[in-house]
C-alpha positions in Angstrom: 53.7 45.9 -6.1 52.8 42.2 -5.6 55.4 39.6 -4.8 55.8 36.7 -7.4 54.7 34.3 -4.6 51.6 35.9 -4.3 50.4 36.4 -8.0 51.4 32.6 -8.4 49.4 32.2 -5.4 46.2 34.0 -6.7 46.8 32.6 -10.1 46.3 28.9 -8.6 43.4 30.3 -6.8 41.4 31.2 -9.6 42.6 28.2 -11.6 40.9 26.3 -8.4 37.6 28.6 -8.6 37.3 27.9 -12.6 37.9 24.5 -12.0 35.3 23.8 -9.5 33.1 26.2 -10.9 33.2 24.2 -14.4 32.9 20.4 -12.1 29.7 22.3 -11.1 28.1 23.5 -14.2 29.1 20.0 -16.3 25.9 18.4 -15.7 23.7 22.0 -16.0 25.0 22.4 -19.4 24.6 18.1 -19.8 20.9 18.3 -18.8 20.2 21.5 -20.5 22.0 20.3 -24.0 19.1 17.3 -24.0 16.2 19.9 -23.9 12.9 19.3 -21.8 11.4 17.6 -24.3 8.0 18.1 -26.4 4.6 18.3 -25.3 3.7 14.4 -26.8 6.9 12.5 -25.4 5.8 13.9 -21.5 2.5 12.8 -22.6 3.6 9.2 -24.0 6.3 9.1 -20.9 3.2 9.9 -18.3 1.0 7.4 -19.6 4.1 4.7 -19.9 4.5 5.1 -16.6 1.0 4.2 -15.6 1.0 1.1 -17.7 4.3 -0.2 -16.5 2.7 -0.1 -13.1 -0.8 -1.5 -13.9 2.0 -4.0 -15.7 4.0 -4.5 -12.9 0.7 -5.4 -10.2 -0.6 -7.8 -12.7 2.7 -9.9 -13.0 3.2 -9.6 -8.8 -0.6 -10.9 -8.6 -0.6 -13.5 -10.4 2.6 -14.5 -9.5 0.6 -14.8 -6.0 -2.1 -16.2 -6.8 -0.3 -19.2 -8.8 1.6 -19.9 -5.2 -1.9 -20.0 -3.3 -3.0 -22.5 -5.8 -6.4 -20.2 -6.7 -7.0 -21.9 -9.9 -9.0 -24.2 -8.5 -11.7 -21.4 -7.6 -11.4 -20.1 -10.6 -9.6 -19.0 -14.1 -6.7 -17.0 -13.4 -7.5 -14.8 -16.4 -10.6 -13.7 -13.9 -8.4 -13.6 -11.0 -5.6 -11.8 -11.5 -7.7 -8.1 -13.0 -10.1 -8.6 -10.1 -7.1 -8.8 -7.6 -5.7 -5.7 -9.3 -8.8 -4.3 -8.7 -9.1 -4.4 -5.1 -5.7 -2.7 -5.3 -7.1 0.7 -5.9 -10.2 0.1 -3.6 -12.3 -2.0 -5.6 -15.2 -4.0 -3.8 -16.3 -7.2 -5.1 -20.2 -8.0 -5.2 -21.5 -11.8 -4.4 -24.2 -13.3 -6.7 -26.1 -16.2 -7.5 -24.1 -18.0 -9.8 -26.9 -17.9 -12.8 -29.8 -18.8 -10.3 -29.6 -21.8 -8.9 -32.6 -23.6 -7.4 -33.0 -26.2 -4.3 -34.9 -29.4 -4.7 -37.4 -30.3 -7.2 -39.2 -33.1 -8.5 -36.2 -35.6 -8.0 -35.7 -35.0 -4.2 -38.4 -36.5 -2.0 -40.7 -34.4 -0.8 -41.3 -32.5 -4.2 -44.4 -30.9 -5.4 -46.6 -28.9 -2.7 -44.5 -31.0 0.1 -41.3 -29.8 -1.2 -42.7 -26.1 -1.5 -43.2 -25.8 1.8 -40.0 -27.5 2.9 -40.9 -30.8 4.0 -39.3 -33.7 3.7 -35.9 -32.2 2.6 -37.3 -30.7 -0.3 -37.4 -27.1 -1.4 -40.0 -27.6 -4.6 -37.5 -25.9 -6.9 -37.5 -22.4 -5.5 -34.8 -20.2 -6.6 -32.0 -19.6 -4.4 -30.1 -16.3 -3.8 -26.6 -15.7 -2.8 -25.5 -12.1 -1.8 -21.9 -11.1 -0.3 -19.2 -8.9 -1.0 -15.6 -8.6 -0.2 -13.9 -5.2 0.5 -10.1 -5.8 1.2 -7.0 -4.0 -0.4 -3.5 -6.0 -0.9 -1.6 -3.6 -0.2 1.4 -5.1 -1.9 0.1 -4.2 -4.9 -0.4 -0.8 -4.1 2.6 0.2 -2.9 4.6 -1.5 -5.6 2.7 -0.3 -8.3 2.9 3.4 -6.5 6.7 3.0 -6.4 7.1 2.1 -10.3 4.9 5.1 -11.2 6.6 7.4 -9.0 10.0 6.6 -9.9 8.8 6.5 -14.1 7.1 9.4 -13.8 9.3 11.6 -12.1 13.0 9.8 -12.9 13.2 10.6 -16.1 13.2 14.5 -16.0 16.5 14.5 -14.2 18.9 14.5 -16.8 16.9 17.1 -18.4 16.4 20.7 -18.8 14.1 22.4 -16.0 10.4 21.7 -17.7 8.2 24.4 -17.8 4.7 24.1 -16.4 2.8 23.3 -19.9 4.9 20.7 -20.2 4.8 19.0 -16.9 0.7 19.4 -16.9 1.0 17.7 -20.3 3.1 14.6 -18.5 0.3 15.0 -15.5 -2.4 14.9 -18.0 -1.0 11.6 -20.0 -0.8 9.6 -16.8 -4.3 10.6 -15.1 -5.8 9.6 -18.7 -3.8 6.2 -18.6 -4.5 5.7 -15.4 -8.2 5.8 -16.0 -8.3 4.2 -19.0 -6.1 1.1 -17.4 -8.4 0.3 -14.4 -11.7 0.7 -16.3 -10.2 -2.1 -18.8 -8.8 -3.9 -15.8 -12.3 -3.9 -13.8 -14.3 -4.8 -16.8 -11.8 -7.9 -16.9 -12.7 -8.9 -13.0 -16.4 -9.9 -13.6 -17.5 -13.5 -14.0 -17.9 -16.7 -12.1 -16.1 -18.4 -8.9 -16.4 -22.0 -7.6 -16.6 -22.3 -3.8 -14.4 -25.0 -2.2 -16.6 -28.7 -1.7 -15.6 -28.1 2.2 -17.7 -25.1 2.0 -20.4 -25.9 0.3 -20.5 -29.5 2.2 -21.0 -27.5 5.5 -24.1 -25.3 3.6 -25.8 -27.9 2.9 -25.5 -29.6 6.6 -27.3 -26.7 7.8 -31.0 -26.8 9.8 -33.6 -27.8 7.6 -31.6 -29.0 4.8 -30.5 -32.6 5.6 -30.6 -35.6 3.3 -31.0 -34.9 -0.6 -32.4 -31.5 0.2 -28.8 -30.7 1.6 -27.3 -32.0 -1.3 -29.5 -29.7 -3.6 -28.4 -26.6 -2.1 -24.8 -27.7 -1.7 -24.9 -28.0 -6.0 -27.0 -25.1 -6.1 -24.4 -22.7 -4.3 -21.2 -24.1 -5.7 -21.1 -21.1 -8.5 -21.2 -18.1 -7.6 -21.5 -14.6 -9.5 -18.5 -11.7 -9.0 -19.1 -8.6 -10.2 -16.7 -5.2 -9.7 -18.4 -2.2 -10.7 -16.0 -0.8 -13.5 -17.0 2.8 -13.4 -16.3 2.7 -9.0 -12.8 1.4 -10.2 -11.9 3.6 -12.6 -12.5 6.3 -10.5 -10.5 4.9 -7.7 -8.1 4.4 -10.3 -7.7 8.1 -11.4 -7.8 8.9 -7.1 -4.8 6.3 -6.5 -2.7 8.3 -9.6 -3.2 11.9 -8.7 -2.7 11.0 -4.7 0.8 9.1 -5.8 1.7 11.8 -8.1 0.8 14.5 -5.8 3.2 12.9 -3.2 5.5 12.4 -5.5 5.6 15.9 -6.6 6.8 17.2 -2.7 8.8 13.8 -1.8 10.6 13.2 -5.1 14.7 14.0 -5.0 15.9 12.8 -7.8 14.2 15.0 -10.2 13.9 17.9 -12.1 10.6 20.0 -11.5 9.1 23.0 -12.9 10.5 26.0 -11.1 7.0 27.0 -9.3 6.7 23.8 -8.1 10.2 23.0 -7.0 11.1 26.7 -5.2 7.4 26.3 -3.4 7.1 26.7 0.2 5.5 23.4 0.8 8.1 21.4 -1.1 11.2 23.2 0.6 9.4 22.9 3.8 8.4 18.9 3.5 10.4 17.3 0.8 13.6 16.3 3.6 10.8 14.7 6.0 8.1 13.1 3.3 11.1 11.7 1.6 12.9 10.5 4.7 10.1 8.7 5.9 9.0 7.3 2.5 12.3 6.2 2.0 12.7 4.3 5.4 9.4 2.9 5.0 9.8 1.3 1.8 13.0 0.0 3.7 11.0 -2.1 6.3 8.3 -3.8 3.9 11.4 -4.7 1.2 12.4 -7.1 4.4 9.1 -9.4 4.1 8.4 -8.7 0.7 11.5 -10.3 -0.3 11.2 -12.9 2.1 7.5 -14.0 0.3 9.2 -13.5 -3.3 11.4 -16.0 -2.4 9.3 -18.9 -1.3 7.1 -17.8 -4.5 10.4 -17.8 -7.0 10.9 -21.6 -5.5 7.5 -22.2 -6.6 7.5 -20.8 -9.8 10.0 -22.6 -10.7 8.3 -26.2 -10.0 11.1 -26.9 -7.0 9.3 -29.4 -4.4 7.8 -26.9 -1.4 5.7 -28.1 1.4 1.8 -26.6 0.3 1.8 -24.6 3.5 4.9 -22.5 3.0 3.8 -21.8 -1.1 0.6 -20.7 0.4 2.1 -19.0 3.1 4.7 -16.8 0.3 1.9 -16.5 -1.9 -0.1 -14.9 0.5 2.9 -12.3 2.8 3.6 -11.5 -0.9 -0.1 -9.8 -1.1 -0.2 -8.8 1.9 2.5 -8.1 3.9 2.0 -4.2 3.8 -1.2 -5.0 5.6 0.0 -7.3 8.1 3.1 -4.6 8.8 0.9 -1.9 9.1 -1.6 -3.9 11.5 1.9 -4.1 13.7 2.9 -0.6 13.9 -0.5 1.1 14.4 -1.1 -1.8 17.5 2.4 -0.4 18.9 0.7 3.2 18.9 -2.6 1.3 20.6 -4.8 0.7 17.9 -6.9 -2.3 19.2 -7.6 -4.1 16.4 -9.8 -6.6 16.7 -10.9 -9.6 14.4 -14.5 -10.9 14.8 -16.1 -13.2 12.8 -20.0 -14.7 13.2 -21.8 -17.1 11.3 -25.4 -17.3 10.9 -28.1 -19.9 10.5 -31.6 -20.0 9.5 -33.9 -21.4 12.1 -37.3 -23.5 11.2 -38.2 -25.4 8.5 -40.5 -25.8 6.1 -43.8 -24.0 6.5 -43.2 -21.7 9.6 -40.1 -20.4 7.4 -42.7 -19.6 4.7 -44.9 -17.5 7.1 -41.4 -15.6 8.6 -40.6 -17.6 11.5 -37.4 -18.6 10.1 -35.6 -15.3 10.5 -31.5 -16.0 10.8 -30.5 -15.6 14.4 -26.8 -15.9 15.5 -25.8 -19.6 15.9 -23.4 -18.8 18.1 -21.8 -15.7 19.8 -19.0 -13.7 17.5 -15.8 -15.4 17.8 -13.2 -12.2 18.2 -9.7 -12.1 18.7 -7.7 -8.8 19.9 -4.3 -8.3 18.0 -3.3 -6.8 21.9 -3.6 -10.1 22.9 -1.3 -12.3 20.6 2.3 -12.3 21.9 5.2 -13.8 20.4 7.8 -16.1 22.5 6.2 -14.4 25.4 6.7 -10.9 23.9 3.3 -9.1 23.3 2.6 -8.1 19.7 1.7 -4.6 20.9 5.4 -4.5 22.4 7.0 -5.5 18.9 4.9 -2.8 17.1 6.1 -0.4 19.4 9.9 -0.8 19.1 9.7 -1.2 16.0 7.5 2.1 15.6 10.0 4.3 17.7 13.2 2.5 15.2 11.5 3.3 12.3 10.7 7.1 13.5 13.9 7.4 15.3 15.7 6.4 11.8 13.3 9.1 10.5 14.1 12.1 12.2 18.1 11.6 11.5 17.5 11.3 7.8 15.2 14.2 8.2 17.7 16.9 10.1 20.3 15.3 7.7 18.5 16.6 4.3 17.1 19.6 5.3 18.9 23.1 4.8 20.0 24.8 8.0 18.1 28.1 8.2 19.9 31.3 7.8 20.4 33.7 11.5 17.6 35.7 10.5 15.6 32.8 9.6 16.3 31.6 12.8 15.9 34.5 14.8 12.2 35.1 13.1 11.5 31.1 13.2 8.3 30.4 15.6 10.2 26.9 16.6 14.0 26.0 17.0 15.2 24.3 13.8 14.8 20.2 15.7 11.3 21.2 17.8 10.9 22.0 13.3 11.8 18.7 12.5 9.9 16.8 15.1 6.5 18.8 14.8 6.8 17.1 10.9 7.8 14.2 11.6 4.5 14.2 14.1 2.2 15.3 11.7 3.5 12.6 8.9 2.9 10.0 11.3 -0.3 11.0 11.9 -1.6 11.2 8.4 0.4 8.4 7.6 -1.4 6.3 11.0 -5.0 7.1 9.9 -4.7 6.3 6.0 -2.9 2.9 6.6 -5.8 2.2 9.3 -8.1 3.3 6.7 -6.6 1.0 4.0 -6.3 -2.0 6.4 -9.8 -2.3 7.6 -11.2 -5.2 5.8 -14.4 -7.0 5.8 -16.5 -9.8 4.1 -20.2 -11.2 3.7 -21.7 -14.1 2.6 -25.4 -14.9 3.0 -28.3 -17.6 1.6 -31.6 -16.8 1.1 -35.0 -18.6 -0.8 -37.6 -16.7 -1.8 -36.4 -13.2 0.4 -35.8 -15.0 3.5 -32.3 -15.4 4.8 -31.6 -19.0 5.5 -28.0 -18.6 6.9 -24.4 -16.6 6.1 -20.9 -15.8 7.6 -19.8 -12.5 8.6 -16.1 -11.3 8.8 -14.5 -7.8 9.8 -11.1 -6.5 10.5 -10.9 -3.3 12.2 -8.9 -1.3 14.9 -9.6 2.4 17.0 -7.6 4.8 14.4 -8.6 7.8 16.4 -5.9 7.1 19.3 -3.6 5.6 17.4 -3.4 9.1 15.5 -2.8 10.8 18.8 -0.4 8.4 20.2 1.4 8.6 16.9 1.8 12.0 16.9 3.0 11.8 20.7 5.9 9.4 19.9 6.9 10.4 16.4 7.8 14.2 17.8 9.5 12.4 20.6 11.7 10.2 18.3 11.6 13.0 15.9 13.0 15.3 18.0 15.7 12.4 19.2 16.9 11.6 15.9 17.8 15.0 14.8 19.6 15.6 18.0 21.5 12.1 17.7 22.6 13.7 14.2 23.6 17.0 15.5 26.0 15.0 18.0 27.4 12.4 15.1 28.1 15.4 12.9 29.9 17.3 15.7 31.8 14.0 17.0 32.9 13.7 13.0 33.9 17.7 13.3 37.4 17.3 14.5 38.3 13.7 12.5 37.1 15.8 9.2 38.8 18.9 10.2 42.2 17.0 11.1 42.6 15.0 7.7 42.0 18.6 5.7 44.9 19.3 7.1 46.7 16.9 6.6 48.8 15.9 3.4 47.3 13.7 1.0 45.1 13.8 -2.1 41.8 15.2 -0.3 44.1 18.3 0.4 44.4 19.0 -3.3 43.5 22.6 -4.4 43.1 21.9 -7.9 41.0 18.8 -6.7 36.9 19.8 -6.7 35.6 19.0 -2.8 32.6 17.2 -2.1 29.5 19.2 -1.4 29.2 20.3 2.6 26.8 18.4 4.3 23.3 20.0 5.4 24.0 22.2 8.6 25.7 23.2 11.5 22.4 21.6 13.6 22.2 24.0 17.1 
């Protein structure tokens, strides 16, 4: 027959298990008394969450652009959708600015002289002005990526689990915003830019185009046509949605998923290492970022700013994704190397009529090698790479900390011990993340002259760096620091073992049975 002690003993027992067990379902029977929702709010909710972005990349652009002072090449109504543009991918096209001509009957020399290019004259042929810019501000897509992450996938939290209808529905609504909002956005972008008097000064002090002649093609230049090709956009557009939704869909945390997709292998598998590194990632560009949204607050808001550090804010707060990720892939030995080469048209008059005023390099490319540029005495290549084995090292400690330790016979059938697990991931995310940041960094620009077919000078400009070993060196040092961050968690854990283990036992309101406990943390690491 049971003692009093013990039936008062089991009887505070369950008490505990009923109260613990109803601490635990509270927010199950929360989320599931709000229902998942109908098919036309995940619709509505998916495509808000596309135009808050689009939103959100428009205000951060033009508050940019306003710091850099671009006004004065052009309307920032143009601006800013053509800026938003190049976000996704979008290349802009160089034209003649509604067909200029050079020379004419004003400018000595006109008439049959000027036609064939004497005396400074160019007879009133038409000039033509072809180019194109292909760079991304990568500001823009990363901030935009992390407002329609965080709308999209947020809000189903506090809700019942959605079932897959429903969630293809919310899907659905944002791929159809996000196409529709970039096609508007690029059919915004098209129009006419003024080139800055110093560079149109220095086109027309070119060979062959001295005195009046100069001047004619210095006026005849100073407009110039951009065009984005809306339909290349929008299709970039719907790309940029369905890749940040897709990485959303195995990084998110915060969420509630459809059952498929949340008990799938791949998610179970990835989600602790995609949203580790995600998350320290985002970490290390909020430090510039905030730095360039300062200087462009204090000149938003008229306070007196030399023009060099306005510029300077306006500029880090477009790109200082780029610039960050130029840094880390140089620590993993990408070479990347700047070149720029202008280009001049040789011969005058008639022998550049008959084709013997081909443009010929007017001097050799001017390079410079980003392995090259140290900082008080420090290479750049050394600062990428510290800051590259931090960042991973930070990496594979969040990693082993959010991921599940596998059961003994998971273990026992396992391939790889549980951190070899966690560093062979955190290898192959720094691979793909190495090659699609080099990808997205490589920039390049062209602007060329020509009269009647013949090129009579231009400018050249690239950005570019060898992704192919960075991807291999990446891979190299992100299992190594991988593989060092989840041990340096398996040793803080077991260091905190005996501290946590000592104050159970002691008296105080931690030890209260009636009292729920915090959840364990992630594993016994070994």
């Amino acid at each position: 027959m049971a003692t009093p002690t013990k039936t008062a003993k089991a009887t505070k027992d369950m008490n505990t298990a009923k109260v613990v067990k109803a601490a635990v379902a509270a927010p199950e029977k929360a989320a599931a008394s709000k229902g998942p929702g109908t098919v036309t709010r995940h619709i509505l909710e998916g495509a808000a969450s596309v135009t808050a972005a689009v939103a959100v990349m428009t205000l951060l652009a033009y508050a940019a652009l306003n710091s850099l002072h671009a006004e004065s090449a052009g309307p920032l109504s143009l601006l800013v959708p053509m800026v938003v543009s190049m976000a996704v991918g979008g290349t802009l096209t160089l034209s003649s600015g509604g067909g200029g001509t050079v020379g004419g009957g004003d400018a000595p020399g006109g008439g049959l002289g000027g036609l064939l290019g004497g005396a400074g004259g160019a007879g009133g042929m038409k000039l033509e002005v072809a180019g194109g810019i292909d760079l991304m501000p990568l500001t823009l897509t990363l901030v935009g990526s992390v407002v329609l992450a965080t709308l999209f996938f947020r809000p189903l939290k506090g809700r019942r689990r959605p079932a897959g209808a429903l969630f293809g529905a919310r899907f659905g609504g944002a791929v159809l915003a996000g196409v529709t909002a970039f096609a508007v956005t690029a059919s915004l972008s098209s129009g006419k830019l003024r080139l800055p008097e110093s560079v149109t000064e220095k086109l027309g002090q070119g060979k062959g185009g001295g005195g009046r002649g100069g001047q004619g093609l210095s006026k005849a230049v100073k407009d110039i046509a951009v065009d984005v090709d809306t339909a290349a956009v929008a299709v970039q557009g719907l790309v940029w949605t369905l890749v940040v939704l897709g990485i959303g869909c195995i990084a998110a945390r915060r969420t509630c998923l459809p059952r498929s997709l949340a008990m799938s292998g791949i998610r179970r598998k990835w989600n602790p290492a995609t949203s580790a590194v995600s998350g320290v990632l985002l970490v290390l560009v909020l430090i510039p970022l905030t730095l360039s949204a300062v200087l462009v607050a204090l000149s938003l808001t008229g306070r007196e700013m030399p023009g060099a550090a306005a510029k300077a804010g306006g500029a880090l707060l477009l790109l200082a994704p780029n610039l960050l990720a130029v840094l880390l892939t140089a620590g993993e030995g990408s070479a990347w190397q700047g070149t720029m080469q202008s280009q001049q048209g040789q011969g005058g008059g008639m022998g550049a009529m008959f084709g013997q005023g081909q443009a010929t390099p007017s001097s050799p490319p001017r390079g410079k090698n980003v392995m090259d540029i140290a900082v008080a005495g420090i290479p750049l290549w050394a600062i990428g790479l510290a800051l590259l084995l931090t960042v991973l090292l930070v990496c594979g400690y969040r990693t082993t900390a959010r991921t599940p330790v596998p059961t003994a016979r998971a273990a026992a059938n396992a391939l790889l011990g549980f951190h070899l697990q966690i560093a062979m991931r955190i290898a192959i995310i720094t691979s793909l993340c190495t090659v699609l940041l080099s990808w997205l960094t490589t920039a390049s620009g062209t602007f060329g002259i020509s009269i009647m077919g013949m090129q009579m000078g231009g400018a050249e400009a690239d950005l570019s760096g060898d992704w192919l070993l960075a991807c291999l060196t990446g891979s190299i040092l992100g299992g190594a620091a991988g593989y060092a961050g989840s041990h340096l968690h398996r040793f803080r854990r077991m260091r905190r073992s005996p501290a946590v283990s000592g104050a159970k036992n002691r008296p105080g309101p931690s030890s209260d049975p009636g009292r729920p406990q915090p959840r364990a943390a992630a594993a016994k690491n070994s």
